[in-house]
Biotite code that builds the C-alpha atoms (Angstrom):
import biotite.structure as struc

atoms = struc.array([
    struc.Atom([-85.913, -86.917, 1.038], chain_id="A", res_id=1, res_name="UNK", atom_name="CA", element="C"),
    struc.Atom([-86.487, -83.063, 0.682], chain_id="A", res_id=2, res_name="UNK", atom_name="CA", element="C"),
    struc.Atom([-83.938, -82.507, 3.920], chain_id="A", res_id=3, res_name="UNK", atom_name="CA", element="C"),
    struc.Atom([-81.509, -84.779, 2.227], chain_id="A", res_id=4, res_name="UNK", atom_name="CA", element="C"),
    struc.Atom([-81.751, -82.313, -0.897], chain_id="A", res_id=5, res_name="UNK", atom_name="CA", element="C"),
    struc.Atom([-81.498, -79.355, 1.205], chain_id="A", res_id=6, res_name="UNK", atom_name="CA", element="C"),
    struc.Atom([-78.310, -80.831, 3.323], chain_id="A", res_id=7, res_name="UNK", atom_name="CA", element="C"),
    struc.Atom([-76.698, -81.080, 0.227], chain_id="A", res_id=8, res_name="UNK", atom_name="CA", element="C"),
    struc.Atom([-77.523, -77.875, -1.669], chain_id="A", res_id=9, res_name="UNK", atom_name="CA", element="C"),
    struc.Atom([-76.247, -76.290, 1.519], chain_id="A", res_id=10, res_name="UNK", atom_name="CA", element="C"),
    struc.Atom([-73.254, -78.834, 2.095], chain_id="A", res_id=11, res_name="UNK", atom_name="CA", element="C"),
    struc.Atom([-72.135, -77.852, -2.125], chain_id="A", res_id=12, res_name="UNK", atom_name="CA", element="C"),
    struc.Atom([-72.513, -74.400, -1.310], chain_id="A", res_id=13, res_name="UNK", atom_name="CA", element="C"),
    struc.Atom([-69.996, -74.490, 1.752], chain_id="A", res_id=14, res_name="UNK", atom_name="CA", element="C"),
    struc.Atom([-67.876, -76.198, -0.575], chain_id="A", res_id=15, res_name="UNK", atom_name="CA", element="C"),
    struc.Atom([-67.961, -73.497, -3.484], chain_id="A", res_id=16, res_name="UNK", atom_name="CA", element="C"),
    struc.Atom([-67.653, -70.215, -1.266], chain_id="A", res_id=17, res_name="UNK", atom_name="CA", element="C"),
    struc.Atom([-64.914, -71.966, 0.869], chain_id="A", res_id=18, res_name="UNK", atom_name="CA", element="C"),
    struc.Atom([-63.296, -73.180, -2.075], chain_id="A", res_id=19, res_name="UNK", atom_name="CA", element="C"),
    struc.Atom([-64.045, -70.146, -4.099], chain_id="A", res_id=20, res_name="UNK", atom_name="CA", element="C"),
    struc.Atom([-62.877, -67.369, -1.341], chain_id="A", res_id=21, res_name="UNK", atom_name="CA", element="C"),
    struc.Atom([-59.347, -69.758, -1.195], chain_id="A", res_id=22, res_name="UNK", atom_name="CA", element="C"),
    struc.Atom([-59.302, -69.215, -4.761], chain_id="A", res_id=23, res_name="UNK", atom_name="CA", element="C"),
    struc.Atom([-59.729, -65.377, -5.027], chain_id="A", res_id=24, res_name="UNK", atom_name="CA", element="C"),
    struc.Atom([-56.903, -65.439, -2.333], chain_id="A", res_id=25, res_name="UNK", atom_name="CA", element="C"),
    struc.Atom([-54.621, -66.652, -4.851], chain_id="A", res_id=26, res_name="UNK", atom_name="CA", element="C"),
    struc.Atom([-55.295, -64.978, -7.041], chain_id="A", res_id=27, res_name="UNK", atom_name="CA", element="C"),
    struc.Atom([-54.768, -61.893, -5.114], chain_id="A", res_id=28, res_name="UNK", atom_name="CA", element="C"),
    struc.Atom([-51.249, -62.562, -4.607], chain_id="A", res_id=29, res_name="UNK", atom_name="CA", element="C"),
    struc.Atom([-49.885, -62.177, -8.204], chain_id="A", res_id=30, res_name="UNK", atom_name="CA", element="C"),
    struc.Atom([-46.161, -61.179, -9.615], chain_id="A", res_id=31, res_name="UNK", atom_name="CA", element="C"),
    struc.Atom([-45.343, -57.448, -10.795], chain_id="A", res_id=32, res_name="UNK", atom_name="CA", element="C"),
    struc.Atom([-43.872, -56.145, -14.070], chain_id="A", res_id=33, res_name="UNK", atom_name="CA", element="C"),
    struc.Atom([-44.785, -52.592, -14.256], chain_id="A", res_id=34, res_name="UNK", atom_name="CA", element="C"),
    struc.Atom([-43.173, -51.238, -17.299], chain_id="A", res_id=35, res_name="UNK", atom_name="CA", element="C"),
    struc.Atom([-43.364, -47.493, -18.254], chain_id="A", res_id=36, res_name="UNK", atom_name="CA", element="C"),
    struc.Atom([-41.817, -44.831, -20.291], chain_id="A", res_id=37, res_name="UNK", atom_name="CA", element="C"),
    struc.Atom([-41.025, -40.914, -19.361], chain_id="A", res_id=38, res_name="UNK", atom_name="CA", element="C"),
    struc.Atom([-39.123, -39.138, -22.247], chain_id="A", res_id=39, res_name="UNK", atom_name="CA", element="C"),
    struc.Atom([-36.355, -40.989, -23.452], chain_id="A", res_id=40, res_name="UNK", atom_name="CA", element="C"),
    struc.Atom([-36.058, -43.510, -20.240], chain_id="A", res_id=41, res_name="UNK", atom_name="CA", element="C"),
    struc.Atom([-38.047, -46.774, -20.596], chain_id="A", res_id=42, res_name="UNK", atom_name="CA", element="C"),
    struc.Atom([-38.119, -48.445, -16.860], chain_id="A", res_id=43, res_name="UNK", atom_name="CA", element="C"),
    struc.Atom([-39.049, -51.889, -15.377], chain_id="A", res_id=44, res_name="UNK", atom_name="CA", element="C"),
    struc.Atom([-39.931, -52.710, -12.050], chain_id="A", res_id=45, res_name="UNK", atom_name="CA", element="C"),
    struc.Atom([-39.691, -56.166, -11.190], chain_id="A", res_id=46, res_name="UNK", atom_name="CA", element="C"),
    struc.Atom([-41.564, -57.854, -7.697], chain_id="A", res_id=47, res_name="UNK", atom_name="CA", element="C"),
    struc.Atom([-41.686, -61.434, -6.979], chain_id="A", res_id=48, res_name="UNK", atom_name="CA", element="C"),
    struc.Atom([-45.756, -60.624, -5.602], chain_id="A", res_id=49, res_name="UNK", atom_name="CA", element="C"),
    struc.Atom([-47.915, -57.653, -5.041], chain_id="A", res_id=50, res_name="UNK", atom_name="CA", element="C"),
    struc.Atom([-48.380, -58.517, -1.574], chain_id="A", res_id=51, res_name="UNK", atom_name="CA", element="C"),
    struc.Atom([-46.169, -59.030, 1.289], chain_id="A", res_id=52, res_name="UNK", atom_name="CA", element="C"),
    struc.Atom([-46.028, -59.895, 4.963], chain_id="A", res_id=53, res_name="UNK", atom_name="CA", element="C"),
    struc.Atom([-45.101, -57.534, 7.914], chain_id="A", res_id=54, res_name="UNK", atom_name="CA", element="C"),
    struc.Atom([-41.645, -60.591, 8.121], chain_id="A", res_id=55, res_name="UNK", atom_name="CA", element="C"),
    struc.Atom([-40.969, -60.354, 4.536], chain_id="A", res_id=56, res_name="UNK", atom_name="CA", element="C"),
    struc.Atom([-38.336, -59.203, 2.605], chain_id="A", res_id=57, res_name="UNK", atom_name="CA", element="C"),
    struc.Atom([-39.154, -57.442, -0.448], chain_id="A", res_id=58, res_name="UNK", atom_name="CA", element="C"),
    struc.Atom([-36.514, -58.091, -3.490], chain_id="A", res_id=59, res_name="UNK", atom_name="CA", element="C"),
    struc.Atom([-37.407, -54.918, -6.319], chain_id="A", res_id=60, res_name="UNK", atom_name="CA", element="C"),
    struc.Atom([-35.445, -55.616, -9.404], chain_id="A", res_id=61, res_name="UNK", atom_name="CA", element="C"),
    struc.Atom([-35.316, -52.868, -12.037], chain_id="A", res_id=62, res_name="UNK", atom_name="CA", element="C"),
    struc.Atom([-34.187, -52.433, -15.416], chain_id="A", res_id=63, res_name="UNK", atom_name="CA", element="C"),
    struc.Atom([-33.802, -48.894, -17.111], chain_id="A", res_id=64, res_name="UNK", atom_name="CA", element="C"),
    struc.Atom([-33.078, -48.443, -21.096], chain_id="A", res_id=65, res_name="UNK", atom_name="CA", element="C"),
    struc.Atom([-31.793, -45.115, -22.633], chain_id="A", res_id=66, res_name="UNK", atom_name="CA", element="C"),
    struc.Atom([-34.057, -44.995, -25.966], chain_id="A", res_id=67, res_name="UNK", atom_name="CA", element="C"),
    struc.Atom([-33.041, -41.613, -26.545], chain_id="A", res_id=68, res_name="UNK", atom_name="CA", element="C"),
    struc.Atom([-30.182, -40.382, -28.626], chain_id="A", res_id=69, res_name="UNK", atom_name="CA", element="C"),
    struc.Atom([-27.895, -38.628, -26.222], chain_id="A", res_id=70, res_name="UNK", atom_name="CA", element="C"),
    struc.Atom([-25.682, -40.146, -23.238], chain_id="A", res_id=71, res_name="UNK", atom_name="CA", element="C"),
    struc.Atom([-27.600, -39.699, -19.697], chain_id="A", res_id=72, res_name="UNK", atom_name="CA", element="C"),
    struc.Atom([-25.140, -38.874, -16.966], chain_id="A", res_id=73, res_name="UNK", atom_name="CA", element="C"),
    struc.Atom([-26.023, -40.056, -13.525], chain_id="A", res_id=74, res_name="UNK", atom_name="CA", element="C"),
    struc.Atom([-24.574, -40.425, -9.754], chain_id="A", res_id=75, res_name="UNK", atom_name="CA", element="C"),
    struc.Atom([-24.217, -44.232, -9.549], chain_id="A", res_id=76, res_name="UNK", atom_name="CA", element="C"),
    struc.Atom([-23.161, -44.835, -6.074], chain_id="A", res_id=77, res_name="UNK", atom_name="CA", element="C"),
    struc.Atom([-20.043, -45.043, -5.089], chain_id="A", res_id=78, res_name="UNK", atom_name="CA", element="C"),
    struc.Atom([-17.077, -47.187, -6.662], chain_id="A", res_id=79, res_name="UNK", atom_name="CA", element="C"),
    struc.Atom([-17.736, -50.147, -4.163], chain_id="A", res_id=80, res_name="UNK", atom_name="CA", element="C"),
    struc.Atom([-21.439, -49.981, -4.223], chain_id="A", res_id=81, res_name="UNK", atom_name="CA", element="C"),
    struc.Atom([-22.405, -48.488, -7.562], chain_id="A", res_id=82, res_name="UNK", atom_name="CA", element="C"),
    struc.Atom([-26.532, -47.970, -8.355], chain_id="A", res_id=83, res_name="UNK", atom_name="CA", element="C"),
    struc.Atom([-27.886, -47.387, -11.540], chain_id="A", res_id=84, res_name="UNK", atom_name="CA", element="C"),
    struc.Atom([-31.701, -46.382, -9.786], chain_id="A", res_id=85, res_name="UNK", atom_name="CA", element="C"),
    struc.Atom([-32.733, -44.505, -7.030], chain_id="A", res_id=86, res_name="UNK", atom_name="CA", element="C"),
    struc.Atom([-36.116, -46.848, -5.540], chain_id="A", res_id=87, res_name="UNK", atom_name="CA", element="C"),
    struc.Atom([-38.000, -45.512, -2.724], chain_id="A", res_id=88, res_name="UNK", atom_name="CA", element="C"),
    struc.Atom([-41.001, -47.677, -0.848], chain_id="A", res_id=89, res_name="UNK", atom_name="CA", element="C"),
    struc.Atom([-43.145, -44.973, 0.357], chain_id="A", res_id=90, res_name="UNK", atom_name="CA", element="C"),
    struc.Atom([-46.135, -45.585, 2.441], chain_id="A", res_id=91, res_name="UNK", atom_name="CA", element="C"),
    struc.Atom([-49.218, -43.708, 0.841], chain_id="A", res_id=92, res_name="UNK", atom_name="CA", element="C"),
    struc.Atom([-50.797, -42.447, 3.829], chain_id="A", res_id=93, res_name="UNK", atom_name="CA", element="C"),
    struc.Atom([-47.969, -41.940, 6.247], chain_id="A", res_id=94, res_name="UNK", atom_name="CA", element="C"),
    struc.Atom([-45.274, -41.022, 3.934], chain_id="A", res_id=95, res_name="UNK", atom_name="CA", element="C"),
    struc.Atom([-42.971, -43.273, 5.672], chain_id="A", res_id=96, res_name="UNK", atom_name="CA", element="C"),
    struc.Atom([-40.391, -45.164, 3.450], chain_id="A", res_id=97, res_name="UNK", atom_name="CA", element="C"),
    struc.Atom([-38.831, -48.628, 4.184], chain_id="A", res_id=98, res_name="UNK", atom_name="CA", element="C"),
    struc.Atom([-35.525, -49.349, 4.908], chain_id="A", res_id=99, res_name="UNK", atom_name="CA", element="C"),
    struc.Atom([-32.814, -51.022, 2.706], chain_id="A", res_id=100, res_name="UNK", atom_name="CA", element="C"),
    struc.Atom([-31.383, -54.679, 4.119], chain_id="A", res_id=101, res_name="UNK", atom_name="CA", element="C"),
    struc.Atom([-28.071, -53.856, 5.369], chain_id="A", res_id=102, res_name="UNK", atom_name="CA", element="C"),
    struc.Atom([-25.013, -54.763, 2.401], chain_id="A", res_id=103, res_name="UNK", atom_name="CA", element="C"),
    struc.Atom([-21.784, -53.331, 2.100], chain_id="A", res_id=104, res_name="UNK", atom_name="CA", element="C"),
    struc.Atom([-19.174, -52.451, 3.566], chain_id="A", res_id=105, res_name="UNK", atom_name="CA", element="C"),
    struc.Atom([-19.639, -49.351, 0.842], chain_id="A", res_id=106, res_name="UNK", atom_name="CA", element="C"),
    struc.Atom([-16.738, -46.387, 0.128], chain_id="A", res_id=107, res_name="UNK", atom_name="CA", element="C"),
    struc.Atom([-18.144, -43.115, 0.753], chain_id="A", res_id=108, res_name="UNK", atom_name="CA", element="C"),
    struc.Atom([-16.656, -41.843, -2.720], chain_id="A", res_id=109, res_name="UNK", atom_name="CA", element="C"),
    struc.Atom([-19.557, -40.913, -5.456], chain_id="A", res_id=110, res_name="UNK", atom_name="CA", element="C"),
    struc.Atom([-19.037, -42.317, -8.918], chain_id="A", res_id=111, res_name="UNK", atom_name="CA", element="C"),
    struc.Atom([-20.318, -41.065, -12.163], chain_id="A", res_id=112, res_name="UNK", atom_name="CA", element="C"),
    struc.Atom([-21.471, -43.598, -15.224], chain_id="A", res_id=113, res_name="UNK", atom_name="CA", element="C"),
    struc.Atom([-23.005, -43.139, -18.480], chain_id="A", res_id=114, res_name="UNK", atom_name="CA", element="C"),
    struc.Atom([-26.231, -44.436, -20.035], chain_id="A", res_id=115, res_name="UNK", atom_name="CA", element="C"),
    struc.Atom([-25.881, -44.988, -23.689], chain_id="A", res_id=116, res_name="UNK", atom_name="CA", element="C"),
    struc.Atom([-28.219, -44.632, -26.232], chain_id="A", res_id=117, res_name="UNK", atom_name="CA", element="C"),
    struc.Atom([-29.748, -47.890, -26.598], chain_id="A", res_id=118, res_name="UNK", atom_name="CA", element="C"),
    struc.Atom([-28.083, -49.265, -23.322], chain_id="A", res_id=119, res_name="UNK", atom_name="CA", element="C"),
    struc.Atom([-29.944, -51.107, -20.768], chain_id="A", res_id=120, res_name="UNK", atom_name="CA", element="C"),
    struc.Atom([-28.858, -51.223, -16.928], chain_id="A", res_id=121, res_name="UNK", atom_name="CA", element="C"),
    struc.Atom([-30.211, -53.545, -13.731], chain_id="A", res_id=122, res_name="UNK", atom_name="CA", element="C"),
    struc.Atom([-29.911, -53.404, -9.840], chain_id="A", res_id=123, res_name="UNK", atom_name="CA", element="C"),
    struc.Atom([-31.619, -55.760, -7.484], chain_id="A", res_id=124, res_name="UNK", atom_name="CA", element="C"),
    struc.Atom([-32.185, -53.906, -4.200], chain_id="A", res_id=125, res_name="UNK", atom_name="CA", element="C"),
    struc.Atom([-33.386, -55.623, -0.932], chain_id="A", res_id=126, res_name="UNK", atom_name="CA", element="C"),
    struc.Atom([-36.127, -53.892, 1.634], chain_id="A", res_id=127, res_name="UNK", atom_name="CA", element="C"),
    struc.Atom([-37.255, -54.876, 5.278], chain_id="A", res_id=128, res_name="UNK", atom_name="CA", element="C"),
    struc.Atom([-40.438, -54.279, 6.374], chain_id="A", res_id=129, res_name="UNK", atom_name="CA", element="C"),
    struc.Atom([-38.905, -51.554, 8.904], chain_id="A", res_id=130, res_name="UNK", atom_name="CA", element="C"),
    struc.Atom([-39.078, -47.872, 8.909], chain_id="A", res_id=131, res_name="UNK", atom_name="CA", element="C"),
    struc.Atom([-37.320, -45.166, 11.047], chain_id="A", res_id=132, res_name="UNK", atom_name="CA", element="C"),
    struc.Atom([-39.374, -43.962, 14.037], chain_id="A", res_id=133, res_name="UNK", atom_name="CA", element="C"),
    struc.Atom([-38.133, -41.206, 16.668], chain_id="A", res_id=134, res_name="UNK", atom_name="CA", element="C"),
    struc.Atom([-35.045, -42.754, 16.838], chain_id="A", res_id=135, res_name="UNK", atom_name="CA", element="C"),
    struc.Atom([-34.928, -46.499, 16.070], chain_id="A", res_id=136, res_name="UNK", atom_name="CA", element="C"),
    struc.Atom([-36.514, -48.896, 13.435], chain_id="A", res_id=137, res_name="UNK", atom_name="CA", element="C"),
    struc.Atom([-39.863, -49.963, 13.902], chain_id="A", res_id=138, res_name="UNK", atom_name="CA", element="C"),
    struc.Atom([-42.235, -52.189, 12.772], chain_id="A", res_id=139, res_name="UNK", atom_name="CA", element="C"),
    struc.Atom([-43.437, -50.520, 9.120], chain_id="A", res_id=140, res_name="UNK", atom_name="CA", element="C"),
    struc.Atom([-47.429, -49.530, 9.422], chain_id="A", res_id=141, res_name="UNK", atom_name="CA", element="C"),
    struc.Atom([-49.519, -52.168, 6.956], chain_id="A", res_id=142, res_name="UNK", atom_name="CA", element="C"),
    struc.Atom([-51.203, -50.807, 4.095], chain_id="A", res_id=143, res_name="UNK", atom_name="CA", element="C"),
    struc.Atom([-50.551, -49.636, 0.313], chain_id="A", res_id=144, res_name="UNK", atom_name="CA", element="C"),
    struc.Atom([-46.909, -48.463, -0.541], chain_id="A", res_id=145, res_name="UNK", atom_name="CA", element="C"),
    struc.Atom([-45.525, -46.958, -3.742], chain_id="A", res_id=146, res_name="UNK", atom_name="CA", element="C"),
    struc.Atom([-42.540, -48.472, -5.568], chain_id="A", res_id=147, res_name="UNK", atom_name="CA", element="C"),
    struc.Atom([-41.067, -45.002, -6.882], chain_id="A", res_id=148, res_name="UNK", atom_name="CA", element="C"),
    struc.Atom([-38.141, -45.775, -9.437], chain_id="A", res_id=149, res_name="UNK", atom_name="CA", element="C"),
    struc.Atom([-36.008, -42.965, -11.124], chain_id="A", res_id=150, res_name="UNK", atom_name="CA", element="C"),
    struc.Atom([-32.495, -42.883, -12.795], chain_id="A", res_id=151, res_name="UNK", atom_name="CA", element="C"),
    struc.Atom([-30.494, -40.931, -10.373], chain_id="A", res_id=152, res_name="UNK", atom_name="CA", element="C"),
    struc.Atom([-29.543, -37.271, -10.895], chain_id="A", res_id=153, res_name="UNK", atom_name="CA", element="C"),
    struc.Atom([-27.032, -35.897, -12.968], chain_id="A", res_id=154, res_name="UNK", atom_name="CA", element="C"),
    struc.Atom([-25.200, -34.670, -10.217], chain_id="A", res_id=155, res_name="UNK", atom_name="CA", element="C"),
    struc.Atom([-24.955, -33.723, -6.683], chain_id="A", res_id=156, res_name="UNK", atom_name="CA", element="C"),
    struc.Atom([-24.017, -30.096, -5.246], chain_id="A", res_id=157, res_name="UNK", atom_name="CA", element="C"),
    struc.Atom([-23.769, -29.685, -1.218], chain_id="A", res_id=158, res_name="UNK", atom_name="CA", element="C"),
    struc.Atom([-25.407, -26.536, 0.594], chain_id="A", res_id=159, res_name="UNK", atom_name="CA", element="C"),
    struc.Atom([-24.170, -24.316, 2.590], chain_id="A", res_id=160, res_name="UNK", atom_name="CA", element="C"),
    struc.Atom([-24.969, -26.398, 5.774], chain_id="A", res_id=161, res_name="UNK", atom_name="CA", element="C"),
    struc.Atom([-23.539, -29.715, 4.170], chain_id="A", res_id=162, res_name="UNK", atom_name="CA", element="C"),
    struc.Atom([-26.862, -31.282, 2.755], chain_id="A", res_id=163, res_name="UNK", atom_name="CA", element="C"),
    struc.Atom([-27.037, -32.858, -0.379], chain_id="A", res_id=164, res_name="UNK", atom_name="CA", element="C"),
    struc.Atom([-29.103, -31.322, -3.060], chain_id="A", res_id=165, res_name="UNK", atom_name="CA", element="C"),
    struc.Atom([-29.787, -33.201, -6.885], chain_id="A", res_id=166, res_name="UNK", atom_name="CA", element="C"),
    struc.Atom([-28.955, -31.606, -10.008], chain_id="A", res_id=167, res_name="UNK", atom_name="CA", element="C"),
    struc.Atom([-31.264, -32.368, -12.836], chain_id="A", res_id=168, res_name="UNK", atom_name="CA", element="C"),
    struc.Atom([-33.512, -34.584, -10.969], chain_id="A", res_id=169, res_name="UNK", atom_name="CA", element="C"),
    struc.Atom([-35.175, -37.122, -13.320], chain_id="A", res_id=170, res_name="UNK", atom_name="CA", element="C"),
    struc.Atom([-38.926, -37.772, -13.312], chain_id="A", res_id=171, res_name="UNK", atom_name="CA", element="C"),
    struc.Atom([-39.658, -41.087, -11.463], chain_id="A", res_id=172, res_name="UNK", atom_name="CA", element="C"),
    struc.Atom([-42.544, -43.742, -12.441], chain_id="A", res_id=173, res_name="UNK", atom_name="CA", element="C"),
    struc.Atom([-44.257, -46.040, -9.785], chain_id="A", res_id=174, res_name="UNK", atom_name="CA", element="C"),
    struc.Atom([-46.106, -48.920, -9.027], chain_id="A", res_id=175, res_name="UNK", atom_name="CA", element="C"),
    struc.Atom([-48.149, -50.635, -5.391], chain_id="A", res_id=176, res_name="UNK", atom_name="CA", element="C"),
    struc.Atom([-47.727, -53.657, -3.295], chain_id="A", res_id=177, res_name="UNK", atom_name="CA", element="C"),
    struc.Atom([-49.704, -54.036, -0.142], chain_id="A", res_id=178, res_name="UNK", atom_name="CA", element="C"),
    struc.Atom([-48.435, -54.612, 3.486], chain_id="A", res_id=179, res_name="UNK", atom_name="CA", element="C"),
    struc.Atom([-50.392, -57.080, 5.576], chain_id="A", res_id=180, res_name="UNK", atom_name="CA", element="C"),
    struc.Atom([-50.267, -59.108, 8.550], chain_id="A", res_id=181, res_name="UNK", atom_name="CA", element="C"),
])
């Protein structure tokens, strides 16, 4: 009788950590609204999960409001391609950022738009799980990355050996996922 007992104290106990680890799991894997305000910009970042696979793709949505009182002028992509954020996934220890699905075809001309007060505007941007090594894409490294979301500069000036510098950069605000297998 008493090895009976113990088969099944040991027998529930499999049960609850296997069952209990499968649960934690879950709940691991959660969706992301990560909503912040700097100054007069309040911005939403929008994820489908907090974690993603080295296959996945990973679908950022964001939504910026201008809760201030003046107009915000801002680069918005070009005419065929406008953007109303600039979203970078950075990889915390490497620095290395992931790479936009291809879209397009795009026009290389730069537009201008205006945030209103009170106005509220939304991209949807897609990212691969690839990231530029000496000279070709590559497999991203797994780990942390930051979702860094800003409203794009005011403007854009070139240098004297054709590289594009901001004007006005605005602060950005970010938020994690994690990269595994």
């Amino acid at each position: 009788m008493k090895q009976i007992i113990t088969a099944a104290v040991i027998l529930l106990s499999m049960i609850c950590i296997t069952g209990c680890s499968f649960d934690q799991e879950a709940k691991e894997i959660k969706p992301v609204l990560y909503k912040e305000t700097v100054g007069d910009l309040a911005y939403e970042i929008i994820l489908d999960k907090n974690r993603y696979g080295i296959n996945d793709d990973i679908v950022v949505k964001t939504k910026l409001t201008n809760q201030g009182e003046d107009t915000l002028t801002y680069v918005s992509g070009s005419s065929s391609c406008p953007k109303h954020a600039v979203v970078n996934i950075v990889h915390v220890e490497t620095n290395k950022r992931l790479e936009i699905k291809p879209y397009g075809p795009c026009t290389a001309d730069l537009g201008k738009s205006k945030l209103k007060p009170g106005q509220t505007v939304e991209d949807t941007d897609i990212y691969i799980t690839k990231v530029y090594g000496k000279s070709i894409q590559e497999l991203a490294p797994l780990g942390k990355y930051d979702i860094e979301v800003a409203l794009p500069p005011e403007d854009i000036r070139s240098t004297e050996n054709n590289h594009s510098v901001p004007i006005e950069q605005r602060q950005s605000v970010k938020t994690q996922i994690v990269l595994v297998r």
